[in-house]
N, C-alpha and C positions, 0 to 999 in steps of 0.2 A: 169680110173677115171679122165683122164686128164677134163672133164667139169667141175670140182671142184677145178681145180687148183693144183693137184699133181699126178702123173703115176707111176706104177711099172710095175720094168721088173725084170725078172727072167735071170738072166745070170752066166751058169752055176751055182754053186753052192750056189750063190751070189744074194740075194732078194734088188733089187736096189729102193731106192724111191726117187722122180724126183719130188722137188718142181719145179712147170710150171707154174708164173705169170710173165716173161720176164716184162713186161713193167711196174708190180709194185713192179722190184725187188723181186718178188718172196714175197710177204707179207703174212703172214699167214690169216685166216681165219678159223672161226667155221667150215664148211664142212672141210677142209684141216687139222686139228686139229685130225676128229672122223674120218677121211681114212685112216690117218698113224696109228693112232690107233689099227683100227681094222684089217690093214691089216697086221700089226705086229702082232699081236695075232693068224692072221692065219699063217704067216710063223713061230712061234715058235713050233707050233704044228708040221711044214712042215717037216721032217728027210733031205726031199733033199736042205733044206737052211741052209748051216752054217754059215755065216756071213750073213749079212747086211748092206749096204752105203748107204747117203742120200747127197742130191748136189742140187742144185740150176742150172734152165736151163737160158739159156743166159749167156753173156760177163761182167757182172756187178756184179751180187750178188749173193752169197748164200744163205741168205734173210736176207732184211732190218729192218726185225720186225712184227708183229703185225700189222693185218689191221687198223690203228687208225682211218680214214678218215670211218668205219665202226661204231667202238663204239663210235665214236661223231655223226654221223647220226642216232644210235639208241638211244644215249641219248637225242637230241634234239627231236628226234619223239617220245620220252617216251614209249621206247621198254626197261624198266628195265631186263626184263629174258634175252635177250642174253646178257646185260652184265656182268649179273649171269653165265650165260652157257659156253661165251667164257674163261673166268679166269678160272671158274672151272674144263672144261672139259683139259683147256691146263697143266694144274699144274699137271694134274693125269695123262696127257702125260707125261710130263717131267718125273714126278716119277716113272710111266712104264720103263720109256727108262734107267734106272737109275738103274732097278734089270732085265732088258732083260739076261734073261740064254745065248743070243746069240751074238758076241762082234758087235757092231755096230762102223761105221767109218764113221765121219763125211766128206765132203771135203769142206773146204772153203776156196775154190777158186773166191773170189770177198768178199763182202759187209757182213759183221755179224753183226748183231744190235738184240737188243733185245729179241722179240720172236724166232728169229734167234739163238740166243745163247740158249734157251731153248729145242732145238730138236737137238743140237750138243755134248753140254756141258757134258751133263750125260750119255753120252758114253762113249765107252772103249776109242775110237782114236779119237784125233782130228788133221786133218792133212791139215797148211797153207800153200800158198806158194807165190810170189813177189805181188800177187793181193789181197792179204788179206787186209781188214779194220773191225777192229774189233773197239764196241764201246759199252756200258751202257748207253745212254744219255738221258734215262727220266726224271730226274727231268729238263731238260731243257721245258720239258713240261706238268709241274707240276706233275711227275708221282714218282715212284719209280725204282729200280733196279730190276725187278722180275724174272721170269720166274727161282728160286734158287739163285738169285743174295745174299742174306744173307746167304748160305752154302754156294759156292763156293767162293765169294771175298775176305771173312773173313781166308778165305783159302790161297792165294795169299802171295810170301814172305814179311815179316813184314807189313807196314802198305799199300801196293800197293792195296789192294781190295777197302780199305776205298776213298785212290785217286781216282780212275776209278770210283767207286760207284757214289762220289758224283761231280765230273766234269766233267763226259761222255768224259774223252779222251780216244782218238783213237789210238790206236797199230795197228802197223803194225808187219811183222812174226817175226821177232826176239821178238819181246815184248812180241807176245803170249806163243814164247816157254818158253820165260826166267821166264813168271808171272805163267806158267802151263795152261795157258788156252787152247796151243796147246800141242802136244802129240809128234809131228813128222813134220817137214819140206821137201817139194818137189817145185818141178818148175813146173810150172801152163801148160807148155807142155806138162810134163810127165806125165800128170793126166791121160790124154785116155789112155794110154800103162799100168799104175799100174792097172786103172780098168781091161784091158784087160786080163794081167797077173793075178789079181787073178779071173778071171771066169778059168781061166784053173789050178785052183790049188786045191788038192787034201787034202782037209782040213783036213779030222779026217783018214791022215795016221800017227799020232801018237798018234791016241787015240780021242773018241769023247768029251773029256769033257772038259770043257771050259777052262783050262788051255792048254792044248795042241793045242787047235784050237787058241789059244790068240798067241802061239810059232811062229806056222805057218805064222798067219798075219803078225808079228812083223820081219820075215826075209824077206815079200814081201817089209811091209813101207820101211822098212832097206836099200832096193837094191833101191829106190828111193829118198831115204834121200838126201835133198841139202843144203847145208851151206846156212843160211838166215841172217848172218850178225850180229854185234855187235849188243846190246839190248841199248838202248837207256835209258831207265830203271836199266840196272846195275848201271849208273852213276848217277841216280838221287836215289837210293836209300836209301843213309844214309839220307838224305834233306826229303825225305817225309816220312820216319819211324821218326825223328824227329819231325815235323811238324804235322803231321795226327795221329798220337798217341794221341793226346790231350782226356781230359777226356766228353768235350764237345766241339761243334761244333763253339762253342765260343769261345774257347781256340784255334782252329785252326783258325779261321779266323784270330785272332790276331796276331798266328806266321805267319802267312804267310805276314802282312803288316809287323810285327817290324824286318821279315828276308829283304824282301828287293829284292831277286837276282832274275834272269831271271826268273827263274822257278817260284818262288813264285809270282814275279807279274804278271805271264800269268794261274798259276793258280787261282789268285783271279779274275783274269777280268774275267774267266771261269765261276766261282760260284758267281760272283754279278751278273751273268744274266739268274741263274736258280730259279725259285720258292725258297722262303724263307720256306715254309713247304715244302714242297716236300726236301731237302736238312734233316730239318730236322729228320723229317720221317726215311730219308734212313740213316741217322748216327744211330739212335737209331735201325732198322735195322738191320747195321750191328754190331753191338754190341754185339746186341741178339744171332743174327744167329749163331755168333761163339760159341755156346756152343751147338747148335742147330743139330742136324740131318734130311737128305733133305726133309722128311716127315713131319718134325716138322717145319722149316722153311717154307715148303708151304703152312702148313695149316695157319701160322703167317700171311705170303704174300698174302694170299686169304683174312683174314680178312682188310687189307690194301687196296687191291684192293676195296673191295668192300666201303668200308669207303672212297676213289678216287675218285671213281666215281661219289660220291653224291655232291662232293664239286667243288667251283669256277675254281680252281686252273686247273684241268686237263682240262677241256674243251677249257677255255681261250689258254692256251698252244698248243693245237691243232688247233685251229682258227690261232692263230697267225705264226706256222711253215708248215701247211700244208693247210689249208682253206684259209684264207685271203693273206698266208704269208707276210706279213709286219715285221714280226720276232720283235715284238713290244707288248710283254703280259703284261698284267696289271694287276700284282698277287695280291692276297688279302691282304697281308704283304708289305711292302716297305721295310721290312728288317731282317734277320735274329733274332734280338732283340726285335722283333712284334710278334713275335713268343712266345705263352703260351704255356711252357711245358703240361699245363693239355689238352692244346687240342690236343699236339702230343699223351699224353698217351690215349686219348680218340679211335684212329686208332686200336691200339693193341688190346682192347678189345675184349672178347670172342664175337661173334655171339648170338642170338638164336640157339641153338641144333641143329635144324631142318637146316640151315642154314651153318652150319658150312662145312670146305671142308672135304669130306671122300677120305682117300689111302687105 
């Protein structure tokens, strides 16, 4: 299926899926969305696949996200259903891959952004290594955190989901291991050889069931395990569970001027040049989400998506980072304080029935 942008191969025991858009970093798309899909439904059935990995082709990324430069072409062409179909069909990926009976392992070896973190995340392994960039950074363009971004960052030690959520910074491996975004560290060399090594391994010699075949993998990751380095994040963590704790987005913005130090000034300059709802949004978000289970969160995040899309904010964002690039948006807010709480709670709102996301 590589004319759609993603291949599998079967190696040894090993159902491999091969995001293939090298030159847009490997972006998702609707077709690429319902092939892993489906093709995972048939290797679950398969007896001779016990695991599964998924990797990004080319020297760059694992994938950078979400076709965006698509859903702003079908918004402007007033194609509403795929941007009903892409959210919806991807979210009930995500949740597939999230009760797969069979352990999936990610490798992200390059570029993880968004839709990217939604076909890794909710796997069993996620396994980085010196090429990893990891990132959140939609409300840079007027969007949200999705793809489970409200279960998993809410998730994150103390308040580090909330940072990431709403300032799209970038981690590198140690940061992924130390936040749990990653699972396991390797050297970006030794990638061809762990794949190679587990096509020759002998999965359910201690039994077929998913704990024992989990054993197995976890002595292959193991034998390729590589020190990624001090977390950069351990040292900033009393400062942002401090700081990003706050009970409103308001309160944070404020510790962050009356602290003053490195870090707060380069994370305010971060979030004075993200969408003011969009920021919103993703606080209240992840608030939620933490009480939230990943079902219940996506059907939250689908209701968001779709309430996105209708509005100023996202399209502008995409014109201005990827369309026009001038990196120059002109959000509908001029500032988080323009911001009506009743029109953030307006996003959450239930759907019509018919409309709603089904897991």
């Amino acid at each position: 299926m590589s004319d759609v942008g993603v291949e599998f191969v079967v190696n040894g025991a090993v159902g491999e899926i091969h995001l293939n858009r090298p030159k847009a970093l490997n972006a998702l798309t609707l077709p690429m969305v319902d092939a892993i899909h489906h093709q995972m439904r048939l290797w679950e059935k398969d007896n001779a696949i016990a695991i599964l990995t998924i990797e990004g082709t080319g020297e760059k990324a694992f994938c950078a996200g979400g076709d965006i430069r698509g859903l702003y072409d079908a918004r402007k062409n007033d194609a509403p259903e795929l941007l009903d179909a892409f959210y919806r069909r991807e979210y009930q990926l995500n949740h597939y891959m999230s009760v797969y009976p069979k352990p999936c392992i990610a490798l992200l070896d390059g570029i993880v952004m968004g839709g990217g973190v939604g076909v890794s995340i909710h796997g069993r392994y996620r396994v980085v290594t010196e090429k990893t960039m990891f990132a959140m950074p939609e409300t840079g363009i007027g969007f949200f955190p999705d793809v489970g971004g409200g279960y998993f960052l809410p998730r994150c030690p103390g308040e580090i989901g909330m940072y990431l959520g709403l300032t799209g910074a970038r981690l590198a491996a140690a940061d992924c291991l130390y936040s749990g975004i990653a699972t396991h560290g390797a050297q970006s060399v030794d990638v061809p050889s762990l794949k190679s090594t587990l096509a020759t391994i002998d999965f359910y010699k201690n039994g077929k069931d998913y704990g024992a075949v989990c054993t197995v993998v976890e002595g292959v990751l193991d034998q390729y395990s590589h020190d990624q380095g001090d977390a950069a994040l351990a040292g900033q963590q009393n400062e942002i569970d401090a700081i990003f704790a706050g009970d409103t987005l308001i309160d944070v913005l404020k510790k962050l001027e009356e602290n003053g130090s490195e870090f707060s000034n380069n994370a305010l300059k971060m979030l004075n040049s993200k969408s003011p709802m969009a920021l919103a949004v993703t606080f209240k978000q992840i608030r939620e989400g933490a009480g939230f289970d990943l079902a219940e969160d996506l059907k939250m995040e689908f209701r968001l998506s779709q309430r996105m899309v209708e509005k100023p904010d996202l399209f502008e964002g995409v014109r201005a980072v990827i369309v026009d690039k001038d990196h120059n948006p002109r959000w509908a807010q001029g500032d988080v304080g323009q911001v009506d709480p009743r029109d953030v709670d307006a996003f959450f709102a239930p759907l019509p029935a018919a409309r709603e996301l089904a897991i």
